[in-house]
C-alpha positions in Angstrom: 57.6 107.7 105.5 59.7 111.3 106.0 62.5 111.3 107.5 63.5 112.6 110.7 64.7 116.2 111.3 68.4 116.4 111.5 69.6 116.7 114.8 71.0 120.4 115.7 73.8 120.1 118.1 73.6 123.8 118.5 70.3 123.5 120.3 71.2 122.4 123.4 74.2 124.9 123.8 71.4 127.7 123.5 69.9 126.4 126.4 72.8 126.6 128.2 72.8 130.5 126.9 69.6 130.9 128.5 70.0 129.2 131.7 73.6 131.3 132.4 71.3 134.2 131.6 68.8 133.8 134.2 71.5 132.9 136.8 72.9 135.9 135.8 69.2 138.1 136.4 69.1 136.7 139.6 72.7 138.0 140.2 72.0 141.1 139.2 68.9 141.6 140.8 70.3 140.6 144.2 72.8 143.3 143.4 70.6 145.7 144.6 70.8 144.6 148.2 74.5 145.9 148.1 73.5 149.5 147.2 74.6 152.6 149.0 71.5 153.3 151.2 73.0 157.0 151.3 72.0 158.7 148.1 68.7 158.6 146.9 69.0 159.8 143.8 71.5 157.6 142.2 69.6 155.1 144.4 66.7 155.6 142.1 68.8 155.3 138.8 70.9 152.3 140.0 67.5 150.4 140.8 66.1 151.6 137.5 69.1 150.6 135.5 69.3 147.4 137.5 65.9 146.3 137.1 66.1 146.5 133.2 68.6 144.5 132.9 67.5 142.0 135.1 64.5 142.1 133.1 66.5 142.1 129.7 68.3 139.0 130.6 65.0 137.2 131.2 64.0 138.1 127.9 66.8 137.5 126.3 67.1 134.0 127.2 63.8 133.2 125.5 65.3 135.0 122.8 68.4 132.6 122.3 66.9 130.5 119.4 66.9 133.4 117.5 70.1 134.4 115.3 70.5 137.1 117.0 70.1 136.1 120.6 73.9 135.1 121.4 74.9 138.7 120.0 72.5 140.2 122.5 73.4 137.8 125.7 76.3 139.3 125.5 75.8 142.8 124.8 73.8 142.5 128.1 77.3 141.5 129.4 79.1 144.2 128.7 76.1 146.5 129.8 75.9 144.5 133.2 80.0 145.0 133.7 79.4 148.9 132.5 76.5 149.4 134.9 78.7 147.8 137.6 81.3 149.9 136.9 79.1 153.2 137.5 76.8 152.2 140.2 77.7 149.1 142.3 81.4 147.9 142.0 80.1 144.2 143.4 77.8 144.0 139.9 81.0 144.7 137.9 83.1 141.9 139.6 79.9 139.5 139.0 79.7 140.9 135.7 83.7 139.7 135.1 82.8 136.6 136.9 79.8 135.4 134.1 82.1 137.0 131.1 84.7 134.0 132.3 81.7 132.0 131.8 80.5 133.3 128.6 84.3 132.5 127.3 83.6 129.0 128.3 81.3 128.8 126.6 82.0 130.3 123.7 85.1 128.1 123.5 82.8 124.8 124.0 80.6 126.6 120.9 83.6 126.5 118.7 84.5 123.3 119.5 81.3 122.2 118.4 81.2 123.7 115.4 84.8 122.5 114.4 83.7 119.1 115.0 80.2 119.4 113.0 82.8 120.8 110.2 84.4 117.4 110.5 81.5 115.3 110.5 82.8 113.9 113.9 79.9 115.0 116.3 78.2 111.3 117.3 74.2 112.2 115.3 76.4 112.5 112.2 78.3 109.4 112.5 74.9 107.8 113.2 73.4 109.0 110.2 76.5 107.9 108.1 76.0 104.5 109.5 72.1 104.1 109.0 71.3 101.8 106.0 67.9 103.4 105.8 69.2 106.4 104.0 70.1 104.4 100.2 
């Protein structure tokens, strides 16, 4: 009989990754009901710019399991506060807003990881115990 696959208790935080991600689309898509309706040039770039990253954070969450995919979440963050900053001030103080929540969970990330170190998370301690493993 095989064995089961190791439990990953990194998995579940990258859902968490993608879920803040498209919370964060919407966000940022609803940010363009807060555009100045005066200018419709920067109007069109705004949407543009706006759009994409909507779209990006979309992708990007079914893009977490990757290695890669945390590093891009959150270079989408600091392109969503940088966009804000430009073009819709409300965007930037929702972009500060979700970068709180990316430190969470960052911090929750290396707490896991410093109790996997320790062989202290509960799917290890379970495996220690299991008598079906000699």
């Amino acid at each position: 009989m095989s064995e089961p696959a190791p439990v990953d208790p990194l998995k579940g935080l990258r859902g968490v990754y993608a879920a803040v991600l498209v919370l964060e689309a919407i966000t940022v898509a609803l940010s363009m009901l807060v555009l100045p309706k005066d200018d419709p040039g920067t109007n069109s770039i705004a949407i543009t710019l706006i759009t994409a990253l909507a779209v990006l954070m979309v992708v990007a969450a079914g893009l977490q399991r990757r290695p890669w995919g945390l590093g891009l979440a959150l270079g989408l963050q600091v392109a969503t506060i940088a966009v804000g900053l430009a073009l819709v001030p409300a965007l930037a103080v929702m972009g500060v807003v979700f970068a709180l929540v990316w430190a969470g969970i960052l911090w929750m990330r290396r707490d896991v990881q410093a109790r996997m170190a320790r062989g202290e998370l509960p799917a290890q301690q379970r495996a220690a115990a299991d008598p079906t493993d000699s």
